[in-house]
C-alpha positions, 0 to 999 in steps of 0.5 A: 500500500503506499504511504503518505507519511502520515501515521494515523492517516495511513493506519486509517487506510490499513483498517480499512483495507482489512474490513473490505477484504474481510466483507470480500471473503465473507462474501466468497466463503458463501458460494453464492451463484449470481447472474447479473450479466444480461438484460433478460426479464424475470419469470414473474414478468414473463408470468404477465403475458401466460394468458396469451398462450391460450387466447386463440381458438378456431373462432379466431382464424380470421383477423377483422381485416379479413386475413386468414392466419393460417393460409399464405395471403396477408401481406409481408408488412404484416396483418392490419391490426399490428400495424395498427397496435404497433405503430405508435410504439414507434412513434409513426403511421401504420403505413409506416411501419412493418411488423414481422417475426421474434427479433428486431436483431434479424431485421437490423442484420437483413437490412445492413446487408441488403444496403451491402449488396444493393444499396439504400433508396439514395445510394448510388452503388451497393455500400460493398463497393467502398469502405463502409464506416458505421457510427456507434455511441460508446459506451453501448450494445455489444451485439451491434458491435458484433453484428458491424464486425461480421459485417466488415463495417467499420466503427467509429465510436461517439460518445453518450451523454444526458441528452443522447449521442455526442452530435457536434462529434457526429456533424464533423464526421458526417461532414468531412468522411464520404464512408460514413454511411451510417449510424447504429444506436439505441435512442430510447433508455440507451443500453447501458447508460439509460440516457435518451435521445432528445428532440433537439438532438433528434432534429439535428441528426435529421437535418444535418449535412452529410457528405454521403447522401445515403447515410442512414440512421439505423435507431434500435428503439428496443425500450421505447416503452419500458419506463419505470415511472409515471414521468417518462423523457419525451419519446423523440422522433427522429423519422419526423425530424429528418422528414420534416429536413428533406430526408425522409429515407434517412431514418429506420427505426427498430423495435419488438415485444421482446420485453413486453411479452416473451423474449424468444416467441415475440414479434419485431418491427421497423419503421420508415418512410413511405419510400423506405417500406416500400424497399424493404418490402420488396427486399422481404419479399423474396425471402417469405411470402408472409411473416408469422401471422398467427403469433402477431393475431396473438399479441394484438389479441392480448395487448389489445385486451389487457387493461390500458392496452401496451402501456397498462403491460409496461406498468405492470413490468415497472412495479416489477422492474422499479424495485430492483433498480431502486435496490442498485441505487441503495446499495451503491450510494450507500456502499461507494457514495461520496467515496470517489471510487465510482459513478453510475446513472440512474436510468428512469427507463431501459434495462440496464445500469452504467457504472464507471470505476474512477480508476482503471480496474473494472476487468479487476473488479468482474474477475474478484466478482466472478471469484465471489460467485457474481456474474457481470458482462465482461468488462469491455463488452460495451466498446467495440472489440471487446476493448474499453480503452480506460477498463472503466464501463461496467453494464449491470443487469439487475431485472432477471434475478429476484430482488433479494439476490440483487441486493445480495449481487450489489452488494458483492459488486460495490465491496469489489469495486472498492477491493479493486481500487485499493 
């Protein structure tokens, strides 16, 4: 330990020392088994939506719209009642909007490839032609950075701040570097800061000048519903933005049911512009004749009925959620508050926590986590590559576990990160 020359000073640090590692191994002799590495609901959220399994009989093989579920015909954009349903998830028209199968990830991956192979409405040549460069926000979602690298797209990394991405550091890259082609991040509650977009900044995404004049947003709008208060931010709209600029084809939002009903047996959709919907559409189109009508008949039957519709579900997610996200704040600002030892945010929405350790030690603090039976996403995990320059950015993930072994994970975390900067 390094000594300042002041006895009582550092015999103070001595027993302090003593009693972290002493709560540390207390807290290893448990054999504790805790996860809080990703973003998945719990069993009682899931428990939410149990009476969608049985909510379709043989009275229902026919939606209003006169679509049969179980034939081929009905439209690859999806039956009229989820476009309907889902629209203002994302804040557009139902004309806007396409409703399709589980994962939003799929639909993301199918589109940056068709833009590989043929180009977006203004491209002028497929984006394989050239170098394509791809704007992320830091720290952010390890499985867009994954989903760009399989992809050859390179990164170009921005940061994250309170009212959403760095947009001055934005305007000079699209300004000055024709391979930027676009942009990938998460808008709403960002994963894993929790911060969200605002409509200044959503304004100036949609009207700013770039020297590709197919640069395209791709807003994984994922949590755009999932507040865990009454008092949400503004939701921002960034196809209406850069609509409203001249650039209708600029923006293509993101979204699914994936936390609102089940992980793995949901729906997603994309948005657009009219000219937008209609190239996907005909991209889709050669893929599937039609999505998976019965499993989108399902969710509008379920989220149509349950009391106050898709925001009476989030509520009812929130009281579940709220607790476990209150219990990370408790037992940080109790265990590292006012210490300089760490700062974290305090999200009103989303998924997860973003915690930075003042010194560099954050794979020090997963490690001595991990060796005391808790699970974290790898220290790096939110920077492409795997690589946090500063070892700083740790992503919690307090929704899957009960809210007693959040606590308990918490508080192993917090005695961690002070085992670590020690």
């Amino acid at each position: 330990m390094f000594r300042t020359g002041n006895f009582l000073y550092d015999r103070a640090c001595e027993i302090a020392m003593s009693t972290t590692r002493e709560r540390y191994d207390a807290w290893r002799a448990l054999g504790l088994k805790l996860d809080l590495t990703r973003g998945q609901p719990g069993d009682d959220n899931f428990d939410i939506s149990n009476s969608m399994l049985t909510i379709l009989d043989d009275k229902s093989l026919v939606t209003p719209s006169g679509v049969a579920l179980r034939n081929y015909p009905g439209g690859i954009a999806g039956i009229r009642e989820a476009r309907e349903l889902f629209a203002p998830v994302l804040g557009v028209q139902p004309d806007e909007i396409i409703v399709g199968n589980n994962a939003s990830l799929a639909l993301e991956g199918n589109v940056l490839m068709w833009a590989l192979l043929r180009g977006v409405p203004n491209s002028a040549a497929p984006w394989c032609k050239g170098d394509v460069k791809f704007i992320v926000t830091v720290p952010g979602y390890d499985r867009h950075f994954l989903m760009l690298e399989r992809l050859g797209i390179s990164m170009v990394t921005v940061g994250m701040n309170a009212n959403g991405p760095d947009i001055a550091a934005i305007e000079k890259l699209v300004a000055s570097d024709p391979s930027v082609k676009g942009m990938l991040y998460v808008p709403t509650y960002s994963n894993p800061t929790g911060d969200t977009t605002s409509q200044a900044v959503a304004d100036r995404l949609g009207a700013m000048k770039t020297v590709a004049p197919d640069f395209t947003i791709f807003a994984d709008d994922a949590y755009a519903v999932h507040h865990l208060d009454d008092s949400p931010p503004a939701h921002p709209d960034l196809l209406g933005a850069a609509k409203k600029a001249g650039n209708p084809t600029r923006v293509i939002l993101f979204g699914s049911t994936s936390k609102i009903t089940f992980a793995g047996a949901g729906v997603s959709f994309l948005a657009g512009s009219k000219q937008t919907i209609a190239w996907i559409s005909e991209l889709m189109g050669t893929q599937m004749i039609t999505p998976n009508k019965v499993e989108q008949y399902r969710h509008v039957l379920f989220l149509s009925r349950y009391p106050g519709g898709i925001a009476g579900v989030m509520k009812a997610h929130a009281k579940l959620l709220a607790p476990k996200f209150a219990a990370v704040e408790e037992v940080l600002s109790k265990e590292l508050g006012g210490k300089g030892l760490a700062r974290w945010t305090k999200p009103k929405g989303g998924y997860f926590v973003s915690l930075d350790t003042e010194k560099s030690v954050a794979s020090k603090v997963v490690h001595l986590a991990k060796d005391a039976g808790v699970a974290l996403t790898p220290a790096g995990a939110t920077y492409p590559f795997g690589q946090d320059p500063n070892d700083r950015n740790i992503r919690i993930s307090p929704t899957r576990p009960p809210l007693d072994q959040v606590r308990k994970a918490m508080e192993v975390v917090a005695v961690c990160v002070q085992l670590a900067s020690e």
